[in-house]
C-alpha positions as CSV (number, residue, x, y, z in Angstrom):
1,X,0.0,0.0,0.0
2,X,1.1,3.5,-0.1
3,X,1.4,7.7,0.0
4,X,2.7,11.7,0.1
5,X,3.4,15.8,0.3
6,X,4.4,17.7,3.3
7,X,6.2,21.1,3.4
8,X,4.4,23.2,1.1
9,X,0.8,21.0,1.0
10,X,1.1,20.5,4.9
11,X,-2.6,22.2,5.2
12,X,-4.4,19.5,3.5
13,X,-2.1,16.4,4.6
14,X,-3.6,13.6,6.1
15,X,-3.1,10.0,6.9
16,X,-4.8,7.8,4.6
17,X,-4.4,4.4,2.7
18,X,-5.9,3.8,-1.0
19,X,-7.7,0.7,0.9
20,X,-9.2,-0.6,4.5
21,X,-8.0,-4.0,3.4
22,X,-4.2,-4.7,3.5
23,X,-4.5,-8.2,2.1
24,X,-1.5,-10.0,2.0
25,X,1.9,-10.6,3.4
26,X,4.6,-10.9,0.3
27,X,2.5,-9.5,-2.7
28,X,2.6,-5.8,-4.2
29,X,-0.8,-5.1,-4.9
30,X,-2.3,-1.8,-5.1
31,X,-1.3,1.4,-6.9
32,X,0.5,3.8,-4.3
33,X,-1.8,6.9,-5.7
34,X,-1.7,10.3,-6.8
35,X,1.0,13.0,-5.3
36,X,1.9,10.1,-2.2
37,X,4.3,9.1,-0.2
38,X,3.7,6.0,2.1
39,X,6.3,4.3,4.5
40,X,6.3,0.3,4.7
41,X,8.6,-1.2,7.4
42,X,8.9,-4.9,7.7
43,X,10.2,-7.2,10.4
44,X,11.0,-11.3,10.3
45,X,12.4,-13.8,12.7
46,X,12.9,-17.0,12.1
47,X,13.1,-18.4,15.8
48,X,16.7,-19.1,16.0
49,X,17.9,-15.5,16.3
50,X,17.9,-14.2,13.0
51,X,16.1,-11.1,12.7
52,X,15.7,-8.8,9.6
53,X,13.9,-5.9,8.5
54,X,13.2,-3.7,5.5
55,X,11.9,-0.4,4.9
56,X,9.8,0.6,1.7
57,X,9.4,4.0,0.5
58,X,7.1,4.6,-2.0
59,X,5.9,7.8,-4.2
60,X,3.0,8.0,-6.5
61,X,3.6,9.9,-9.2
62,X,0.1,9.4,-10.8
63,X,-2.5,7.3,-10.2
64,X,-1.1,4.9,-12.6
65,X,2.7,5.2,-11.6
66,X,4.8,5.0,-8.7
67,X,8.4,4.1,-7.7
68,X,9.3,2.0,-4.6
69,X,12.8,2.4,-3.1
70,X,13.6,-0.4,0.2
71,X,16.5,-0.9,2.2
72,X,17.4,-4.6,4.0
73,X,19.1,-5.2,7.0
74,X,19.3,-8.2,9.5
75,X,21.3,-9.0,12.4
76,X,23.8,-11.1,10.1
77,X,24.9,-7.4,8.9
78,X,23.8,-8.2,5.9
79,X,22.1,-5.3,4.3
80,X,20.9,-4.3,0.2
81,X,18.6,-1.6,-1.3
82,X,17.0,-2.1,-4.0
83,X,14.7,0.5,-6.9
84,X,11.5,-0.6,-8.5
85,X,9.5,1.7,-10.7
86,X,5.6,0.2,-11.8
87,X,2.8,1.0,-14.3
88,X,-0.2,0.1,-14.2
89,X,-1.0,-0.7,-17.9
90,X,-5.0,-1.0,-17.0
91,X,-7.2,-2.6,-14.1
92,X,-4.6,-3.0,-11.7
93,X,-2.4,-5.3,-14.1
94,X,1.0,-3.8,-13.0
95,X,4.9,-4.2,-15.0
96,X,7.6,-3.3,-12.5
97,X,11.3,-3.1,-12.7
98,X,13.5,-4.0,-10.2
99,X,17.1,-3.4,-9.8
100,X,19.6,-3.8,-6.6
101,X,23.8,-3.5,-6.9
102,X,23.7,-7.9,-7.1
103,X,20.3,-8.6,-9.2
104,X,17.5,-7.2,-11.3
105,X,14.0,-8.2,-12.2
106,X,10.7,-8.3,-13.9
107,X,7.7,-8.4,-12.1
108,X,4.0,-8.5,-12.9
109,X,1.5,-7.5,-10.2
110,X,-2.2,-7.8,-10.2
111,X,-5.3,-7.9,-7.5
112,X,-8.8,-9.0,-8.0
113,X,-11.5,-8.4,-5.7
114,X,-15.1,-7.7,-4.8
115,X,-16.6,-7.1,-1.5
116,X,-16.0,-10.9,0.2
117,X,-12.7,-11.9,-1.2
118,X,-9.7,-10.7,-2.8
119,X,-7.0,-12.4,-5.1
120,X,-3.6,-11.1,-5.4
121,X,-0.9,-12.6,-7.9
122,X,3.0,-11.5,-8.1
123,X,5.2,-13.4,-10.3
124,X,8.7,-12.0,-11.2
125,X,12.0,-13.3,-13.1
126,X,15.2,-12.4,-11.3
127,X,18.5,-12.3,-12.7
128,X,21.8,-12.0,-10.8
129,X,24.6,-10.3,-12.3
130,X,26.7,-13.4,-12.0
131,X,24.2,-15.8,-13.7
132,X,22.1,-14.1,-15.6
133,X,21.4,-17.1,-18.0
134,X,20.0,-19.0,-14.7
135,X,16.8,-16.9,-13.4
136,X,14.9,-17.1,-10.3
137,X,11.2,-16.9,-11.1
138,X,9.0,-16.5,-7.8
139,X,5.5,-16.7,-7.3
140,X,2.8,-14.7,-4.7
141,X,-0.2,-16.3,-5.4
142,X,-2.7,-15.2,-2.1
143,X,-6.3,-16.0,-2.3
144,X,-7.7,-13.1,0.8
145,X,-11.4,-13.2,2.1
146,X,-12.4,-9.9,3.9
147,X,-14.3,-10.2,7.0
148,X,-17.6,-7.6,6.1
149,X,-16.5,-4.1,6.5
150,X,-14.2,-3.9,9.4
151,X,-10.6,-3.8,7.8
152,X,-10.1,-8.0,8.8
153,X,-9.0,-9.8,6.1
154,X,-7.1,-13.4,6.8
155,X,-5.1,-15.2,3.8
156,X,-3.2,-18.3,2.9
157,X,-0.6,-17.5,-0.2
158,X,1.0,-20.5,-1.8
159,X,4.1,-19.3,-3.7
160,X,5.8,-22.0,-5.7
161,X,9.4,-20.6,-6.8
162,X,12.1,-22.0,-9.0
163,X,15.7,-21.4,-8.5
164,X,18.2,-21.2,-11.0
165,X,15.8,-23.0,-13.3
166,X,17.2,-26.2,-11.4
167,X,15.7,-26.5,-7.8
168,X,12.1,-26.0,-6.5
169,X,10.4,-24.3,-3.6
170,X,7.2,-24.4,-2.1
171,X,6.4,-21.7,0.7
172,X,2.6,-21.5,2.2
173,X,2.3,-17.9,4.1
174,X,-0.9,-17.4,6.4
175,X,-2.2,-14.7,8.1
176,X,-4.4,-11.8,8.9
177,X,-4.2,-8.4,8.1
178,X,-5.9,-5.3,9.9
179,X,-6.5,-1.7,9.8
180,X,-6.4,1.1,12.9
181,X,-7.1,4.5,11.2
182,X,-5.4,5.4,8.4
183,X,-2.8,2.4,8.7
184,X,-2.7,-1.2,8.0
185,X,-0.8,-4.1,9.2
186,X,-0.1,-7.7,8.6
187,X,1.0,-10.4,10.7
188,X,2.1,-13.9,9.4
189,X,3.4,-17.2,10.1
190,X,5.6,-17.7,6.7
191,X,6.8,-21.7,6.1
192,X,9.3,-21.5,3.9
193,X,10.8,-24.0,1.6
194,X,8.2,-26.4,3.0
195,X,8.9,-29.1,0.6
196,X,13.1,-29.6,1.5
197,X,13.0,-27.7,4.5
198,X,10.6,-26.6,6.2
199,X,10.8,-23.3,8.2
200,X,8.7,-21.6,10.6
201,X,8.8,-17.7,10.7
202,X,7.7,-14.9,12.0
203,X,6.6,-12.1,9.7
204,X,4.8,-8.4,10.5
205,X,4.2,-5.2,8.3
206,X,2.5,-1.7,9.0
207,X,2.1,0.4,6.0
208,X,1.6,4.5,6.6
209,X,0.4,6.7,3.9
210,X,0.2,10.4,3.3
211,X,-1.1,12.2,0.6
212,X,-1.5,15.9,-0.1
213,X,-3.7,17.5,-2.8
């Protein structure tokens, strides 16, 4: 989710998301908006001391545009940024560029939904500078039902991933997500790699928008 414009809009600023609903966990979904700024920080734990989190910052540019800059960091001190820019071609069916200093991608973002469920679908090709003829492709594919009109949503993605277009990996992410005001959060349980290796995580987002007009 997403939004922006202080300083010299500061009159008509206020906290606001493009949606009650914030869906899932891993997928980019909606638009960021018009003239906004939103911040999106992340945190994951996998139970055995590692901790990591990254920050999104995103600006909508128009309506149908935005650009999403992050910054990763865990307790490894192991950090990367990364630059994606989107478009939203028509009816939320989104191209995005990626781009980090060790890898680049191609993404393609959509969401579905009416007023009891919601489906959100990511799928993107990464390449790594040092083999770019072996991509990753990764998959967010997270059916979402919405609990009536309070913000509640709960989730179940089921991303099926290949690796170097040699090994395969299964992850199964459930959760809930929730709104309070303007801002929304998520909290999951992520199982990753559940078909080698299964392992448990912890996962949580808030997403805080501000727009000015």
């Amino acid at each position: 989710m997403k939004k922006f414009n202080f300083m010299a809009t500061m009159v008509a600023v206020a906290f606001i998301s493009t949606s009650v609903f914030s869906y899932s966990y891993s997928a980019f979904s909606l638009m960021t908006g018009d003239n906004t700024f939103a911040l999106n920080p992340y945190i994951f734990a996998d139970g055995t001391g590692y901790v990591g989190t990254e920050l999104f910052l995103a600006y909508g540019i128009t309506d149908k545009a935005d650009i999403w800059l992050s910054y990763y960091q865990d307790n490894d001190q192991v950090s990367d940024f990364s630059l994606m820019a989107r478009y939203d071609i028509k009816n939320s069916n989104i191209l995005a560029l990626r781009a980090s200093p060790s890898s680049a991608s191609i993404q393609y973002h959509t969401i579905k939904e009416n007023n009891n469920f919601a489906f959100q679908g990511n799928a993107a090709v990464k390449f790594s500078y040092n083999s770019v003829k072996t991509p990753d492709i990764t998959t967010v594919i997270a059916p979402v039902v919405k609990i009536g009109t309070t913000g509640i949503d709960v989730f179940c993605e089921v991303n099926p991933n290949v690796f170097g277009l040699e090994s395969f990996g299964l992850d199964i992410v459930p959760g809930v997500g929730f709104s309070i005001g303007g801002a929304l959060f998520t909290i999951a349980a992520p199982v990753y790699d559940v078909t080698n290796d299964p392992t448990p995580t912890f996962g949580a987002w808030a997403f805080f928008a501000i727009t000015g007009k």
